[in-house]
N, C-alpha and C positions, 0 to 999 in steps of 0.2 A: 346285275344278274347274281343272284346268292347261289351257294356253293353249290345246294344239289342241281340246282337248273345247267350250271357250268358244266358237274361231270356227264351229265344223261345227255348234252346236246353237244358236248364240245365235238362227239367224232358224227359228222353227216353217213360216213361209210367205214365198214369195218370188214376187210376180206381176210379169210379163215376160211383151214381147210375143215375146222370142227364145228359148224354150223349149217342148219338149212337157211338158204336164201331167204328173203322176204326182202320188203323194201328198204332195210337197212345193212343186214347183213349179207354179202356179196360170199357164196362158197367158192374158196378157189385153194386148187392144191398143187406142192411141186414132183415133179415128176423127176425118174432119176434119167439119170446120164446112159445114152443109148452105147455111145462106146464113144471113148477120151483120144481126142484131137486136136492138137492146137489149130487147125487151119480153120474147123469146123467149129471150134471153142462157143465164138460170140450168135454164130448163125440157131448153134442148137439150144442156148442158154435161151434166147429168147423166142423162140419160135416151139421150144420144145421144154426144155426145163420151167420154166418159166412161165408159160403160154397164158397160163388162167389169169396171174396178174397181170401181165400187160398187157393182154388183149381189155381186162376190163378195165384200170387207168387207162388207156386211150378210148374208149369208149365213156368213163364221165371224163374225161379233158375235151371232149367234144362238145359234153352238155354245160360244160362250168366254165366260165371266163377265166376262174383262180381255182386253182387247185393245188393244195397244200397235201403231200404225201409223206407220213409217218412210217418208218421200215427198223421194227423192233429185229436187233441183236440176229440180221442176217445178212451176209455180205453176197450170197452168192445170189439173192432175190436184190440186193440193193443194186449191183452190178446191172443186172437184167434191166431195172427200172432207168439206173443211168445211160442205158447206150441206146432208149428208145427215147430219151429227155427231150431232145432238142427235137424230135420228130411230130413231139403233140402238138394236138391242134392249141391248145390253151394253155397261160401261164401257169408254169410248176414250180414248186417250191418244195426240194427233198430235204428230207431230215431223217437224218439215223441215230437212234439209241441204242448205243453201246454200250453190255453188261460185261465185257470181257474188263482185263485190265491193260494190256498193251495192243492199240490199236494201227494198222496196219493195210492204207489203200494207198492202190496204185496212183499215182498223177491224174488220169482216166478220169476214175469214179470223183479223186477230192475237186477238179474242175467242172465238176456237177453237181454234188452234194453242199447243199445251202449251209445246212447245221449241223453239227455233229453234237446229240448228249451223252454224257459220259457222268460214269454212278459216284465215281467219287475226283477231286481235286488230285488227289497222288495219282490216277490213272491218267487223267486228261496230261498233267506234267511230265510222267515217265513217255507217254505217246510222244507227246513235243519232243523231249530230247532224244529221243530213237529216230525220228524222222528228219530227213534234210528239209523235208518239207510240208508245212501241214494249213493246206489254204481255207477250210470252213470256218464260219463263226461255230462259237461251242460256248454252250452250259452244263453248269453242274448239277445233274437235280438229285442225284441219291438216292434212297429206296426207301419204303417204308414199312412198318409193321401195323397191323390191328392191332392196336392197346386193349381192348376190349375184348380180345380175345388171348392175348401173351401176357399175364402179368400174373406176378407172386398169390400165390393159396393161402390162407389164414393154415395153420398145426392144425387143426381139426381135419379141415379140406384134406391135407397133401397126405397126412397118413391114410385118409380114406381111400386114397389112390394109389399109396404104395401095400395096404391090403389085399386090394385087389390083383396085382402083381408078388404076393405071397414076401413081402419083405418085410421085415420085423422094424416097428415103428420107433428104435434107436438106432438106426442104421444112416450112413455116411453113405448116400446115392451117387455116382458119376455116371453120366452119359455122355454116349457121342452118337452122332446122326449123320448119314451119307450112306449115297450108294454103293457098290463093290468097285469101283473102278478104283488104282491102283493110286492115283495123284488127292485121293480125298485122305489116303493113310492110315486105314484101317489095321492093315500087317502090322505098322508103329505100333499104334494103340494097344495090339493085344498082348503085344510084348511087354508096356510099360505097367497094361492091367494084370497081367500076370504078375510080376512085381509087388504092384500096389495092393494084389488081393493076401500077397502072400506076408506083407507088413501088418497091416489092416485086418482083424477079423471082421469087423465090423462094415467093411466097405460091399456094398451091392453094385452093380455096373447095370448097364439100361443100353442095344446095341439097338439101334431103332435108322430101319430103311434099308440097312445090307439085309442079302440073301442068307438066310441062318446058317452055316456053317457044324454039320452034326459031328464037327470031332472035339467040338469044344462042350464039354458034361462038366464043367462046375457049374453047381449051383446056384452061386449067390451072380451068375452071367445070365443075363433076361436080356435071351435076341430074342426081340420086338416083329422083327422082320418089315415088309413094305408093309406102311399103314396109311389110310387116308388123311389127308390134312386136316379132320377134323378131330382128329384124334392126338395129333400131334400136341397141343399145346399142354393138355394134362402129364403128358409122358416127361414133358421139360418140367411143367410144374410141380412134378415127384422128386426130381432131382436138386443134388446141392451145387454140382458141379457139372463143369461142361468141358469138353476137352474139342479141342477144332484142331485136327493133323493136317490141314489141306498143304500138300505138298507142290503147290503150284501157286500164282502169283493170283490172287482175288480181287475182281474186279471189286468187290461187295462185301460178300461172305454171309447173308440175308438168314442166315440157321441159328447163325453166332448169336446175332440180335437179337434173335425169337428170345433165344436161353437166356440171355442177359435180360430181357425183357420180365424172364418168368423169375427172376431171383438168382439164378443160376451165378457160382462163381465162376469167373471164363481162365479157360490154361486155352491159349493160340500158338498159332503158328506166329511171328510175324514175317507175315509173306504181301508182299502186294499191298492192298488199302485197307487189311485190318486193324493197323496202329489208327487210323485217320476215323475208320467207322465207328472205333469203340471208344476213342475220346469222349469223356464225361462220363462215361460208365463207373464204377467203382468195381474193386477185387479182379479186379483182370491182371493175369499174370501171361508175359511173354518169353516165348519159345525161338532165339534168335537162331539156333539151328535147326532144324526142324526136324532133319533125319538123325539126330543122334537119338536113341531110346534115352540115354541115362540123363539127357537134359529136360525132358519129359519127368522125366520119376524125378530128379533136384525141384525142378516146377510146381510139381501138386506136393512135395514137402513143407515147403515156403507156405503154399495157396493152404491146406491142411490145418498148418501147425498156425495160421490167422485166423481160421475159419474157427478155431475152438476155443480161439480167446474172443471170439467175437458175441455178441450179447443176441447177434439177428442175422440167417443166413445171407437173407438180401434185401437194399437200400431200396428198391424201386418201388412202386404202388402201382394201381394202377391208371393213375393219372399221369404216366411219364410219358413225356413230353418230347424225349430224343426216338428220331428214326419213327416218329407215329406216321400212319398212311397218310392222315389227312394234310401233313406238313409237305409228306411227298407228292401229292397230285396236284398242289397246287403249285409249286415250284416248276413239277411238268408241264402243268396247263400256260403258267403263266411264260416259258419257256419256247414252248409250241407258239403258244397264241399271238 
């Protein structure tokens, strides 16, 4: 079976709360919690939280002898599916992919759950040694990028892009990308670009996906704000550098990659499985404490003061080969399958 035929048939059913039904796609959504009880915990998870998906896994475990069940990066639908398991009419086989980086099930669930996948090698090991006990088989599949869509801009390209965003085409671009939530580290950033704006005349910032923030009026600061992902890849391809504050442990870090992917020099955190994701990469510079500002501003010194001895902002083209989707579905598929 060649590749396209694999990914358009590999799933027989796909339930989502963002689709109309038809005969493949199954609409099912979670409901919230009526009110928190332990006694009543398992009874309302699945009868009430839960209802659309179980009720329809037990309804094709009726129709299918074998039934192989996928449950993306949700513990409390995974839960639901494990405590009606052993109730189906037909043989089930659960698998859960997990995008977090320390993963954490009860006895329960891991005596039910067949596979556990996990996005990167440092997660799946940090889980093992946090847990007394960790009974599923597990693969590593990783994640992937569109190549075809994240890769370095020819000089002509990129200054057309940063015209467009009014920045003057010898300017030193840095970005960062994330929402406002307080563990992506945005409050860090602006501390370290304030800083960096104030050494640098030259340097422009790119704040792309936080909510704009109107008490910040320099200039040479472009909040971006929420933009569609199809927009996203030129906004990295403007830029020289990419800064990733994520002040929590990563399972992935999948924005990292985008910008690495587009030429992007990378300043990280090292938190979690960024050391492990961006191996092979070049010009990645790490941030082993992550809350100090002034290890941030030492960081893009170093990253800076290479970047202008350097002859080419970035190594990659767009035939690179790390973190491409198609390396990652199939690693999935073959994982799953």
């Amino acid at each position: 079976m060649d590749q396209f035929n694999r990914e358009t048939t590999f799933f027989d059913y796909i339930l989502s709360p963002g689709q109309i039904s038809d005969s493949r796609y199954i609409r099912c959504k979670k409901y919230k919690w009526i009110s928190y009880n332990p006694w009543l915990r398992k009874y309302q998870l699945v009868k009430w939280v839960a209802r659309d998906f179980v009720s329809t896994i037990k309804r094709l475990s009726d129709d299918e002898v074998f039934l192989k069940v996928v449950v993306f990066d949700d513990i409390t639908l995974l839960e639901a599916i494990a405590l009606e398991k052993e109730k189906l009419k037909g043989k089930i086989e659960l698998v859960f992919f997990f995008h977090g980086f320390e993963l954490k099930l009860s006895d329960f669930i891991q005596e039910r759950v067949d596979k556990i996948l996990f996005l990167s090698k440092s997660s799946y090991l940090h889980s093992l040694r946090n847990s007394v006990r960790l009974v599923p088989e597990v693969a590593v599949v990783g994640n992937g990028v569109d190549s075809n869509r994240f890769f370095p801009l020819d000089d002509r390209e990129k200054q057309g892009v940063r015209e467009s965003l009014s920045i003057p085409p010898d300017a030193i671009v840095v970005s960062w990308m994330a929402n406002n939530r307080p563990v992506k580290g945005l409050h860090l950033f602006l501390k370290v670009l304030e800083q960096i704006l104030k050494n640098h005349n030259n340097v422009y910032a790119l704040i792309i996906g936080a909510k704009p923030d109107e008490s910040i009026t320099n200039s040479r600061i472009k909040q971006l704000g929420r933009v569609t992902h199809d927009r996203i890849p030129s906004y990295l391809q403007a830029s020289d550098f990419y800064f990733f504050t994520s002040l929590w442990k990563e399972g992935f870090g999948l924005s990292v990659v985008e910008a690495a992917k587009c030429g992007n020099w990378i300043i990280s955190s090292d938190n979690g499985s960024i050391v492990e994701v961006l191996q092979g990469f070049p010009n990645v510079y790490f941030v082993a404490c992550p809350n100090i500002v002034q290890e941030w501003c030492i960081s893009f010194q170093l990253a800076i003061a290479d970047f202008k001895k350097s002859s080419q902002s970035g190594s990659f083209n767009k035939k690179s080969d790390l973190h491409t989707y198609e390396n990652w579905k199939m690693k999935f598929i073959d994982a799953v399958g």
